[in-house]
N, C-alpha and C positions, 0 to 999 in steps of 0.2 A: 655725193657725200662730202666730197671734200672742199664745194662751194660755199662762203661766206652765208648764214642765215639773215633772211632780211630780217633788218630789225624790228617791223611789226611782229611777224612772227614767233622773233626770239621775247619779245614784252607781252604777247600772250602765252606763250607758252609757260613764262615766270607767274600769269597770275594761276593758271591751271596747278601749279610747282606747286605756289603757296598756300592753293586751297585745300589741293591733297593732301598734303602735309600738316595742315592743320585742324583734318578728321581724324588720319592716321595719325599715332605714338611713333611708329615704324615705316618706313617705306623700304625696302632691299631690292636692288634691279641687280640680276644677275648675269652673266653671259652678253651683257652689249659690246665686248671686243669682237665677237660672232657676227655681226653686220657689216660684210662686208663692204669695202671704202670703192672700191673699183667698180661696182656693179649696181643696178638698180634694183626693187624684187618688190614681191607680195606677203606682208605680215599678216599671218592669221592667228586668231585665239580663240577660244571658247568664251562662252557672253553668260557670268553669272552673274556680273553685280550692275548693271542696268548704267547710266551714264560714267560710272566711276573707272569701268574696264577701257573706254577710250582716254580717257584722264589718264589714267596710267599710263599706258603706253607713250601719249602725248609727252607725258613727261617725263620719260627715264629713255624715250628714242634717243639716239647719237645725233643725229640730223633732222631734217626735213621730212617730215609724214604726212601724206593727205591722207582724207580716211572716207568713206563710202557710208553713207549713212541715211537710215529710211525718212523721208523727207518730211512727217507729220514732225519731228524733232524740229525743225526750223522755225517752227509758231512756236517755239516756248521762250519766254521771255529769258535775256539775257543768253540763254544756251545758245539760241537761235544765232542772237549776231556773233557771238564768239566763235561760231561755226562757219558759220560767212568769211568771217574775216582770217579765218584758218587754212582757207579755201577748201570744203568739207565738200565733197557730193552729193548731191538726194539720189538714194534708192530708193523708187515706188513701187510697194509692195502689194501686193492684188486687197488684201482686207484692208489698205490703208487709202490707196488711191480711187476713192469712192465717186470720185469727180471726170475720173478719168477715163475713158472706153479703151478696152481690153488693145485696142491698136494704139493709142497717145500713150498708154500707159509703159509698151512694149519699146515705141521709140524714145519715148523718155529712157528707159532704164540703157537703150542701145547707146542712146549719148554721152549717159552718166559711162558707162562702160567704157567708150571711147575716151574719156579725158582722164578717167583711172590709169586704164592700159596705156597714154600715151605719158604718164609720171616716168609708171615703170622702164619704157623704152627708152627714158632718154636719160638713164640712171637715176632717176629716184625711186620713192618709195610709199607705195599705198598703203594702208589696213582696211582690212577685211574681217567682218564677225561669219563665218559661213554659216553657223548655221539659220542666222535670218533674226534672230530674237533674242532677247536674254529672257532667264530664267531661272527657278528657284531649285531645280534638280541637280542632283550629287552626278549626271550623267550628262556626256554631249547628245543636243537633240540631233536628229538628221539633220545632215550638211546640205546645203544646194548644190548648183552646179555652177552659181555663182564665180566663185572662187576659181574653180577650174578654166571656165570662158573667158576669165579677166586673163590669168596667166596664158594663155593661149596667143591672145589678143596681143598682149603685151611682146610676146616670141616676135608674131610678124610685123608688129611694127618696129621692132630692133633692128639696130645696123648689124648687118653679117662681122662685119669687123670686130664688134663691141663683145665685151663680155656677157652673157644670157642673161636673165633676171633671173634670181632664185626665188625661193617659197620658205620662210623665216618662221616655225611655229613659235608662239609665244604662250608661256602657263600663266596663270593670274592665278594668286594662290592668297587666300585672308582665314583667318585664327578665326575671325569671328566677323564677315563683311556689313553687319551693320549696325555694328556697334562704335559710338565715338570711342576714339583712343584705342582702336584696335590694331593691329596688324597685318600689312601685305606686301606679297614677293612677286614679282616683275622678273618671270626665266625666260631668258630669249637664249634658244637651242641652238643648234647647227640645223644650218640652211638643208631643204630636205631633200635627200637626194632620188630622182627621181630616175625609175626604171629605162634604160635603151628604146621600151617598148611605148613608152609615153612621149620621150623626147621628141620634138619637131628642129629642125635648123631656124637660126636666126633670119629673121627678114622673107620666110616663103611661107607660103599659108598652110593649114594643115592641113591635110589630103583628106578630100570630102569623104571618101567611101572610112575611112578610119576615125572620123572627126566623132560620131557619137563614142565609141566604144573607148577612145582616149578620154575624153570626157568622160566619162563614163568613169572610167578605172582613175584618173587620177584623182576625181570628187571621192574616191573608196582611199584610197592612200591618204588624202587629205582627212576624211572622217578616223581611221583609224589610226593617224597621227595626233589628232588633237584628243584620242580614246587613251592615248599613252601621257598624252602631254599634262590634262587634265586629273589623271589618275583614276577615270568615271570607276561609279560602282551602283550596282543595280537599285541601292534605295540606299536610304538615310541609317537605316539600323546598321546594315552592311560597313558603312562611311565611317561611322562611331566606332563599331567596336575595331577598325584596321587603326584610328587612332588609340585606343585603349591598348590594344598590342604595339604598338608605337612605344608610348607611354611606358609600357608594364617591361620593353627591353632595354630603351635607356634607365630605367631604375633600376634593373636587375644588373647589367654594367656596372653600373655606377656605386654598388652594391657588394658586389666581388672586390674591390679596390677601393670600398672603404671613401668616397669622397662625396662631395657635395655636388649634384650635377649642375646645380642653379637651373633657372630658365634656359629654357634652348631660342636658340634663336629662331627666326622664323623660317631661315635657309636650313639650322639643322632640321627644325621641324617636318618640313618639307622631305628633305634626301630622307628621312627616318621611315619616313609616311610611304615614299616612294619603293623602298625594299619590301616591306610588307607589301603592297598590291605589288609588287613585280612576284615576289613567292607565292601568293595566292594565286597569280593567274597560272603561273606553271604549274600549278601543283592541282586545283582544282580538277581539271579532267581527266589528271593521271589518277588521283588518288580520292575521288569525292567522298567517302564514306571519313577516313582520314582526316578531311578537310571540315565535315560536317561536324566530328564529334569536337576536332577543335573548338570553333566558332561556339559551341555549346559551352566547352568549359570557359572561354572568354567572356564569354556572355553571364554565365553562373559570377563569375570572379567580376567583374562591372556590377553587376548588381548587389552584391555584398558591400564591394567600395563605397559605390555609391551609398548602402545604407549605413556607414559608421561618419562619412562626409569627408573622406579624407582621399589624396591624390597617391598615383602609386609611388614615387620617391619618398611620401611623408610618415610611409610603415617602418623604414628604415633611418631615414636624416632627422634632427632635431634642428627647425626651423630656430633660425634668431630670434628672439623673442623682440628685439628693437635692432633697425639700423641705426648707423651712427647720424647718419642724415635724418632721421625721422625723431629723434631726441635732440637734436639740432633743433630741427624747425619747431618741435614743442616749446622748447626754451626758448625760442625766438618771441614765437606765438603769443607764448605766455606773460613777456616784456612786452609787448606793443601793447596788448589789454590793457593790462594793469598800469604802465607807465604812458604810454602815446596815445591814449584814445582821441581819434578811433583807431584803430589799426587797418591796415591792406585788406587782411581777410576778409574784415566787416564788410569794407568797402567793395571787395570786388564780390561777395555774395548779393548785398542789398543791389547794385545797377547791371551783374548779370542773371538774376534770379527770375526777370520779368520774362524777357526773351528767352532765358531757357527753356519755360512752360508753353510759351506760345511756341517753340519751335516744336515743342513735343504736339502739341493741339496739330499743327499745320501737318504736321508729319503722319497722322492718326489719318487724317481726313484724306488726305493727297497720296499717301505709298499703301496700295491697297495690295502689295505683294513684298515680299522681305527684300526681293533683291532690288527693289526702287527705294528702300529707307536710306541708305548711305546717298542716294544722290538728292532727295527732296531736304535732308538735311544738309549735305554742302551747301545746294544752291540760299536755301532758307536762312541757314545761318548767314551768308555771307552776306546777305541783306541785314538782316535784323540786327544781330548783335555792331554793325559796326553805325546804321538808324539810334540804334540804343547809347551808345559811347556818346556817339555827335549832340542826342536830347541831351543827356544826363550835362556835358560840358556845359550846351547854352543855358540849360537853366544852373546851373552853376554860375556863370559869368553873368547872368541877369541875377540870382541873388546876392552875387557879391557886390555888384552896383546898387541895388539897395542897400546893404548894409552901410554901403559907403555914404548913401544920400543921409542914412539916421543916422552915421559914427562920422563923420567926415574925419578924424583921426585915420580910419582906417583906408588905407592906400587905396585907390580908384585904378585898380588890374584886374579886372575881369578878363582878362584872356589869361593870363593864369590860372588864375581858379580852373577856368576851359580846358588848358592842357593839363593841368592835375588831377582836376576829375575824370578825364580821357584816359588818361595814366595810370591810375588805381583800376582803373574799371577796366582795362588791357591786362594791364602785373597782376591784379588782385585775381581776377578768373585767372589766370593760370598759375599762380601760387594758389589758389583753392584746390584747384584739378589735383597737382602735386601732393599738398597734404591729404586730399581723398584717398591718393593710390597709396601713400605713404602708412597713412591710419588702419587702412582696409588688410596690409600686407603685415602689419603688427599685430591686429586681433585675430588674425585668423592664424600667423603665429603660436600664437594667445591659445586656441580653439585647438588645433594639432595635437598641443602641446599633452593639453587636458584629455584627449580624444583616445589618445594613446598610451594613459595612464590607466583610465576607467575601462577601456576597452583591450587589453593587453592579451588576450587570449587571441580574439579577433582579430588583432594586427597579424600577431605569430603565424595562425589560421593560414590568413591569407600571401604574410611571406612565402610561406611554403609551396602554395599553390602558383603563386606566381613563377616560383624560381622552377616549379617542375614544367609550367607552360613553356617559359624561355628557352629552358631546354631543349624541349621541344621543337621550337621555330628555328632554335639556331640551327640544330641538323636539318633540314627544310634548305636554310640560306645558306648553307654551307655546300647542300649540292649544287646549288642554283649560281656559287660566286664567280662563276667561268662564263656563264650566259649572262649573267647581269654588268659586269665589266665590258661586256663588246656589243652593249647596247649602245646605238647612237644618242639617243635621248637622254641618256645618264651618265655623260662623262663628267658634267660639272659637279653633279652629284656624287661620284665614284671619290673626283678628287677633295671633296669637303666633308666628306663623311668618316 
């Protein structure tokens, strides 16, 4: 860890930094002082958002990561070499390596294993998705044994001397994973501590008569680690309304003391989100009937909300009708029209407007499941729009040489023209983005405002109802705040909350 990064590396890993960055509004990595400097180890995560969950990690790791990855991913263009050159592994997975007989297939994965396990042994550091796949569910699927064979592997080829390799679980958390301008947390936990009954010594192999049943049991600790890390919940409805109760007790907080909660961040969001499934699961089997009529009245109180269009802070706070930035950039807005035509806006809507659509077409055609749209659009966009800037320049710089040829008056700079129309069409989409978030956050303002005039029964209504749910869940979390405090998993959460 504490070895200089080569510099290929470090200049992939910056374009991965900038792609990410440039899907997401937000990126938050949390907990990477937790990776220890002295040791080697095995990062695991849950796999919901399809190539973007290696991206992240990639990029908010402290050092040097290789990562283990199913080897159909090497044919895709660009991904492919960027993985190559990252030095990524091919896992060959039985419905992928269809070329392969059950025995290549076997020694393939045995070698890939071996240059995994020997990162970890000589102090670096792999990633691992266990459960085999990404996908669109609110739960971790079954883990393999992957994960467990690697760290094994990695034990006996470690020097007896050397510190062990740990097992680092990682949360990947997003507001909304495919949506551009969305939101994502990057939680890297404390390294996971692993039962007496699992441990092997460094450097000796693991004693054949025990070797399935360690296996075994540590692939169980591993699943029900990433069952805690990920926050899984049995469906999407479930998923929903622990955010709604999320939601409905930072309002009611927020509520009692009279203040404006603003946006949460996406780490509050998270610890918020984390209390509630941590009091649901303790409470569920002690108290289900309890628990059911809950979820009912949440449920009831969601669907009211939902029907008047309003969020739960907005029953109680009187949104700004305008920020000062967003009456800013109208006045801005409004001088470039009328005084500088054309103005930025124009310009960056007319030369990103094209690519936009085609990125939407491409993305239609090629992400036949949600959690592949945030990666068909990085990769897409990152072609297109920057193909689009580079036209839109040359014909720029070829129409200003004709203008030149008919006005010879006018200066013969066609590579100007080139970088200013590059320039507009870079500044102008992202001063568009901005005024979009900026408009959209003032009319609905706007909408609140009115919502809560016409509808003032229904707000009062639902105040009520909420403040007596709150109630509710607080005795819940109040029994539970002695268990939840000496969770392993939740201390960074204990401390931001």
């Amino acid at each position: 860890m504490s070895q200089p990064l080569p510099p290929q590396y470090r200049f992939l890993r910056s374009i991965v930094r900038l792609l990410t960055r440039a899907f997401f509004k937000e990126i938050v990595c949390e907990g990477a002082d937790r990776v220890p400097a002295d040791a080697g180890g095995l990062v695991i995560a849950w796999h919901p958002n399809g190539l973007v969950d290696p991206g992240l990690i990639l990029a908010n790791f402290p050092g040097r990561i290789v990562f283990g990855a199913r080897h159909g991913l090497f044919r895709w263009p660009i991904v492919g070499w960027l993985m190559r050159k990252i030095g990524t592994v091919p896992i060959y997975r039985t419905q992928d390596a269809s070329k392969l007989t059950n025995r290549e297939r076997r020694e393939a994965n045995e070698a890939s294993l071996e240059a995994l396990a020997g990162e970890l042994a000589v102090g670096s550091f792999s990633a691992l998705f266990p459960e085999g796949l990404s996908h669109d569910e609110p739960h971790v699927s079954e883990v393999k044994t992957g994960a467990a064979r690697l760290y094994y592997r990695a034990v006996e080829l470690s020097s007896t001397d050397a510190a062990p390799p740990v097992i680092i679980p990682v949360g990947l958390h997003y507001d909304r994973k495919e949506i551009f301008r969305s939101r994502a947390l990057v939680w890297f936990h404390e390294p996971l501590r692993i039962p007496d009954e699992l441990e092997t010594p460094s450097g000796q192999p693991v004693d054949p008569d025990c070797r399935r049943e360690m296996l075994r049991g540590l692939t169980l600790l591993i699943q029900e680690t990433l069952i805690e890390v990920a926050r899984s919940t049995d469906d999407w409805e479930l998923h929903h309304l622990m955010h709604r109760l999320r939601k409905m007790l930072r309002a009611e907080r927020a509520d009692e003391t009279g203040r404006d909660p603003g946006p949460p961040s996406i780490a509050e969001r998270e610890v918020g989100f984390a209390r509630v499934w941590y009091t649901y699961q303790a409470w569920r089997k002690k108290h289900p009937e309890e628990i059911e009529t809950l979820k009912a009245d949440v449920a009831a109180y969601d669907q009211d909300l939902e029907a008047i269009g309003l969020e739960d802070h907005e029953l109680s706070i009187k949104p700004r009708l305008a920020s000062p930035s967003w009456v800013a950039l109208s006045v801005l807005q409004f001088a470039l029209v009328f005084l500088l035509i054309p103005p930025i806006l124009v310009a960056g809507y007319v030369i990103n407007v094209i690519p936009y659509y085609l990125l939407k077409g491409v993305t239609r055609l090629l992400a036949k499941q949600t959690k592949d749209l945030a990666s068909v659009k990085i990769i897409g966009g990152s072609i297109l729009f920057p193909v689009t800037w580079a036209t839109a320049g040359y014909l720029a710089a070829k129409a200003h040489h004709e203008l030149h040829l008919m006005f010879p008056t006018i200066p013969d700079v066609p590579v100007v023209a080139a970088v200013t129309t590059v320039g507009l069409g870079i500044a102008g989409g992202l001063l568009a983005l901005v005024y979009i978030e900026l408009s959209a956050d003032t009319w609905r303002a706007v909408r609140v405002r009115v919502t809560r005039r016409r509808q003032r029964e229904a707000v009062d209504s639902l105040r009520e109802r909420r403040a007596e749910i709150c109630s509710r869940v607080e005795e819940l979390i109040r029994g539970l705040s002695t268990a939840f405090e000496g969770s392993s998993h939740t201390r960074m959460g204990t401390r931001d909350g």
